[in-house]
C-alpha positions in Angstrom: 4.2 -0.3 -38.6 3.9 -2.9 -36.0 3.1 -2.0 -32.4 5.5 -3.1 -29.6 5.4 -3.0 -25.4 8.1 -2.7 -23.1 8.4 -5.2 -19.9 10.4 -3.9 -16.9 13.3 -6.5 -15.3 13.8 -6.2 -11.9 17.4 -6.9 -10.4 17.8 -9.7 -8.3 16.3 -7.1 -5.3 13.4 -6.7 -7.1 14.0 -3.1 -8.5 13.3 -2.0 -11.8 16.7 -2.2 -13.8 16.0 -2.9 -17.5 13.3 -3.2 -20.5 12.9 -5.8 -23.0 11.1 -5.3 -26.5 8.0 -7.2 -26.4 6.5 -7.4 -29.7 5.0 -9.8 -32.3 6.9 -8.5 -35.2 9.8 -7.0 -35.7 9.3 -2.4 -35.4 10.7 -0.4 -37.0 13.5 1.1 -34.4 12.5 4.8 -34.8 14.5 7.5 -32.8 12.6 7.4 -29.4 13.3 3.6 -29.1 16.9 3.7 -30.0 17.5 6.9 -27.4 16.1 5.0 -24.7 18.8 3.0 -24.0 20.9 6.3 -23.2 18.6 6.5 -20.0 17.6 3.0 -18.7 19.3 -0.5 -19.4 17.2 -1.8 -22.5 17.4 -5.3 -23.9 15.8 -7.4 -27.1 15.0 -11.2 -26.9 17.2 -14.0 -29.4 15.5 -13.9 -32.9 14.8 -10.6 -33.6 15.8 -9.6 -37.3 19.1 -8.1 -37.7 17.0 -5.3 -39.6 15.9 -4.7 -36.4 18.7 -6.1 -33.8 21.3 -4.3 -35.6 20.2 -0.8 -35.5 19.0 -1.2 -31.8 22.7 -3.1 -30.6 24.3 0.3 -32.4 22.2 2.4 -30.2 23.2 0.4 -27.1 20.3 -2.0 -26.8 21.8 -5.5 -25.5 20.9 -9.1 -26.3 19.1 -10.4 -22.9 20.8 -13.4 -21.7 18.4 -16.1 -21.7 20.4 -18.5 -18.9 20.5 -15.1 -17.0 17.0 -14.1 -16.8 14.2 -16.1 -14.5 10.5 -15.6 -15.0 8.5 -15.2 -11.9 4.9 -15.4 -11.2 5.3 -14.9 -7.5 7.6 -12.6 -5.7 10.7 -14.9 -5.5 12.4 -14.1 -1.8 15.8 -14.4 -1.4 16.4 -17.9 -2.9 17.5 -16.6 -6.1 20.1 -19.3 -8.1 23.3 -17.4 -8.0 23.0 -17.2 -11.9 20.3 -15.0 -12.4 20.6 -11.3 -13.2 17.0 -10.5 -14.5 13.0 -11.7 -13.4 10.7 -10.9 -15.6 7.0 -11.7 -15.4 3.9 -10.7 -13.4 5.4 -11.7 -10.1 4.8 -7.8 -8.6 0.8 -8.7 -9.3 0.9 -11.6 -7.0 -1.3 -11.2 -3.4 1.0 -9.1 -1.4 2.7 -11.0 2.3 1.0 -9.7 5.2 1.7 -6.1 5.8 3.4 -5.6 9.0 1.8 -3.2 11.7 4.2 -0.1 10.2 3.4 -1.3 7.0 -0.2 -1.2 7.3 -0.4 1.8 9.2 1.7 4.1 6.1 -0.7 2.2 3.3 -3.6 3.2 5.2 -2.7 6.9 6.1 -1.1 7.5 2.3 -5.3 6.2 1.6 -6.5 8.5 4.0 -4.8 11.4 2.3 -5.9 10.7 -1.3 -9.3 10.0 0.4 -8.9 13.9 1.8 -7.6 15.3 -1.5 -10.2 14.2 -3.3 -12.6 15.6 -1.5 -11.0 19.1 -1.0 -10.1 19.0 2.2 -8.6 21.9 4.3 -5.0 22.5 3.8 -4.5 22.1 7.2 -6.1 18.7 7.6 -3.6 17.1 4.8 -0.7 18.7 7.2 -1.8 16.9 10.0 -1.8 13.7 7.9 1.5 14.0 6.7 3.4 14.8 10.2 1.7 11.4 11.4 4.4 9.6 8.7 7.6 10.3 8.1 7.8 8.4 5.3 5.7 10.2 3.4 6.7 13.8 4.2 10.3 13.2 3.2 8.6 11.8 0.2 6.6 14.6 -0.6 9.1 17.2 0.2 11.6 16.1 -1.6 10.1 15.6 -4.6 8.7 19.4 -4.4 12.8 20.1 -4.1 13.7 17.7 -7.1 11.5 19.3 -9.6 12.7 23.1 -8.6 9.0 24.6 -7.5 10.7 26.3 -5.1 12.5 28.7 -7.4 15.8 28.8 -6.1 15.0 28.1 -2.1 14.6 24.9 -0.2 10.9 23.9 0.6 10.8 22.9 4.1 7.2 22.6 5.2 3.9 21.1 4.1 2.4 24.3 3.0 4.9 25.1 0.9 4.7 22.0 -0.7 0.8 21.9 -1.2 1.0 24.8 -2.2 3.1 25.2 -5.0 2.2 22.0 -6.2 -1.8 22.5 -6.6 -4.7 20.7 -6.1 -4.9 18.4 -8.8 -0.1 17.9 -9.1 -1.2 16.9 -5.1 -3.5 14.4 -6.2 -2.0 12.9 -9.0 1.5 12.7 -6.6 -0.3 10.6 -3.4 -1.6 8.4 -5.8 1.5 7.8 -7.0 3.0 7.9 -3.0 0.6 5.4 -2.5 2.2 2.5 -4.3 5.9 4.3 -3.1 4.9 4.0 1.0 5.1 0.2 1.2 8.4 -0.1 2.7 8.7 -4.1 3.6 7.0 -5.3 0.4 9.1 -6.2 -1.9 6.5 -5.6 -4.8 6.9 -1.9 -4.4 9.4 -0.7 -6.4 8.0 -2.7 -9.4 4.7 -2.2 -8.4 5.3 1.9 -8.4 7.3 1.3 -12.1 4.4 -0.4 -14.0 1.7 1.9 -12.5 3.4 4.9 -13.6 3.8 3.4 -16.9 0.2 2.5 -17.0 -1.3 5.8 -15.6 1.0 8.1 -17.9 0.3 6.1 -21.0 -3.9 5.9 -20.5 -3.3 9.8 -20.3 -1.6 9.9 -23.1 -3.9 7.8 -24.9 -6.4 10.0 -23.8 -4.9 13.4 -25.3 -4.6 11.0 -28.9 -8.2 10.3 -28.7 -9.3 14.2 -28.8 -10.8 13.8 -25.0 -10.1 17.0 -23.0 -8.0 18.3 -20.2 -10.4 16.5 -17.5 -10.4 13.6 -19.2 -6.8 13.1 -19.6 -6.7 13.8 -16.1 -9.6 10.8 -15.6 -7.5 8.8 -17.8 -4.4 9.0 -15.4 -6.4 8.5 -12.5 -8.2 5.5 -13.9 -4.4 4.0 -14.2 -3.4 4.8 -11.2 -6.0 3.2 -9.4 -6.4 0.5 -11.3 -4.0 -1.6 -9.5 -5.1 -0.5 -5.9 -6.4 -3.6 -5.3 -3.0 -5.4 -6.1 -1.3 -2.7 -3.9 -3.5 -4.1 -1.1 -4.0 -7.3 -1.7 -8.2 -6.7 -1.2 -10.9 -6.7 -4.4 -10.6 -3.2 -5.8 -14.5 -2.6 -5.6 -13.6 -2.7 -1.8 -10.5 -0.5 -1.9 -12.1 2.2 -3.9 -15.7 2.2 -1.6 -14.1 5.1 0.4 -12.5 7.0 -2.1 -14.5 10.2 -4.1 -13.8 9.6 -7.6 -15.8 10.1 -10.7 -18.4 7.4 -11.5 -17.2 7.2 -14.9 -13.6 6.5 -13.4 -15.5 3.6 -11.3 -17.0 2.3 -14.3 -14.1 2.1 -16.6 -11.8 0.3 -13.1 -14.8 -2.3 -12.4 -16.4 -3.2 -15.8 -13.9 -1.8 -18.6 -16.8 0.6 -19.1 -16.9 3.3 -21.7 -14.1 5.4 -23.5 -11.9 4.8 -20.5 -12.7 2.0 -19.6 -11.5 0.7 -23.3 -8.2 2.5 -22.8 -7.4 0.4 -19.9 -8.7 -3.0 -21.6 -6.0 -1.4 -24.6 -3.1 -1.0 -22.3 -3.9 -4.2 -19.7 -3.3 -5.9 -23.2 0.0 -4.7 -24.4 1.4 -5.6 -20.6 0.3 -8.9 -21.3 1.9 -8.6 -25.1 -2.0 -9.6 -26.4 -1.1 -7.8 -29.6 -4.0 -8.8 -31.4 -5.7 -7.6 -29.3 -4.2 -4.1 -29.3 -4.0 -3.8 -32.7 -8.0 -4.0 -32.9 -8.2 -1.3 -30.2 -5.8 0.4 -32.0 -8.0 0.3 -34.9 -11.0 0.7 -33.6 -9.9 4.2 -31.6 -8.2 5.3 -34.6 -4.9 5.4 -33.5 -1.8 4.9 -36.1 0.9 2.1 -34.2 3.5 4.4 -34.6 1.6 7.2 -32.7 1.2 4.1 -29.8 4.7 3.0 -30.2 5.8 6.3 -29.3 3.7 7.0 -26.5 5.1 3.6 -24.9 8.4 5.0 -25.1 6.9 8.3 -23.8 5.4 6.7 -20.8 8.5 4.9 -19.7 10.4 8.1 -20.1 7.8 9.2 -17.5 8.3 6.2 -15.4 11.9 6.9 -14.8 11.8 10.1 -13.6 8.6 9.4 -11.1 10.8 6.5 -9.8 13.8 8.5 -9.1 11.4 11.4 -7.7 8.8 9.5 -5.9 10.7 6.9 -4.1 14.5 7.7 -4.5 15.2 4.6 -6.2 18.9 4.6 -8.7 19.0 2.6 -12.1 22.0 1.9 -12.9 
């Protein structure tokens, strides 16, 4: 079986609002692929083998309209021809504008409180972080209240919340807060998308691979902060002097060092649809593409729900 990728589309405001097959030849549509389209507009470029077009048009996959779509390597504003539906491309990567003073201020306080998290920090120290930003209680909160954790009552204050989400739920959320808190940048809700697909698909990864709980845990993490220094716009060596993580988590962001550090280098290339280069990763960690196919699909899944829950964003 032959490995595929999925590349988000953002609408002409820059949110996520579709995926487009990206593969070298032709897959297999197995069931996961084909379901995805019940949950998030899904698309397949001109040429694709009616073995494969057909089965994914039945399943409500759609043709993407080639005079529709633009590709973008730079956030593209508001001068948009009025004939584009689609961008594609790496344009959420590009150097951020300059952050505005409210801007800033959220990016750095969001920092500050994975910066406390990581290091344990008193419950009541994170409290005091989060009143300073509105943004990022209502975030928090409400995402406590989306996934049910409160067993049948509203959660209404940061305890609450801190509590019944745990240490290391805590964690993994501000990280993902992180990338949601950028109001004014209109990289954000793309940005958020494709690091929730990276993060959730190196842990996944990880679980393939045999490594443990904490390493699937490291895995995440190592995703998650691996595009930190896009988020900011400052070398990631610099953004991540401040922050407590694990060296091996360090290693793997800055020199694609050991077993994580190869999971990233596996994932950075199917974004970038290098599949020879993921099939020889593939190989050499012993994974079968249809087990990474499905963990693709797997990982979006996860996207959608972290966008929806994280920063209130619709796909429709």
């Amino acid at each position: 079986m032959n490995t595929f990728f999925l590349q988000l589309l953002a609408d002409r405001k820059g949110i996520p609002a579709g995926l487009v097959l990206a593969t070298r030849h032709p897959p297999e549509p197995a069931a996961p692929l084909l379901q995805l389209a019940a949950r998030f507009p899904c698309h397949y470029r001109a040429g694709l083998p009616s073995a494969c077009a057909t089965p994914l048009h039945n399943a409500g996959w759609r043709l993407l309209p080639a005079d529709r779509t633009m590709h973008a390597d730079a956030p593209p504003g508001a001068s948009l021809p009025p004939h584009v539906t689609w961008i594609e491309g790496t344009w959420a990567l590009a150097p951020p504008a300059r952050a505005t003073g409210k801007q800033s201020t959220s990016r750095a306080l969001a920092l500050e409180l994975v910066q406390r998290v990581n290091v344990d920090a008193d419950t009541h120290e994170i409290e005091e972080l989060l009143r300073r930003d509105p943004t990022l209680s209502y975030h928090l909160l409400r995402l406590v209240n989306s996934l049910g954790m409160g067993a049948g009552r509203k959660v209404t204050n940061f305890a609450q919340a801190i509590l019944l989400l745990g240490r290391q739920q805590l964690r993994r959320w501000l990280n993902l807060m992180l990338f949601a808190a950028s109001n004014g940048d209109e990289r954000s809700a793309m940005l958020l998308a494709r690091v929730s697909v990276r993060a959730r698909l190196m842990e996944l990864l990880a679980r393939a691979t045999g490594m443990d709980r904490l390493k699937q845990e490291l895995a995440f993490m190592t995703g998650m902060f691996s595009l930190l220094g896009v988020l900011f716009g400052a070398p990631l060596a610099e953004v991540l002097a401040p922050l407590a993580i694990a060296d091996v988590v360090q290693r793997a962001l800055l020199d694609r060092h050991g077993e994580l550090g190869k999971l990233l280098a596996l994932v950075e290339a199917a974004e970038s649809a290098d599949f020879d280069t993921v099939a020889a990763a593939l190989e050499e960690a012993q994974l079968a593409p249809g087990d990474f196919n499905a963990m693709v699909v797997e990982a979006n899944l996860w996207m959608l729900g972290v966008t929806g829950n994280v920063a209130g964003s619709t796909h429709g």
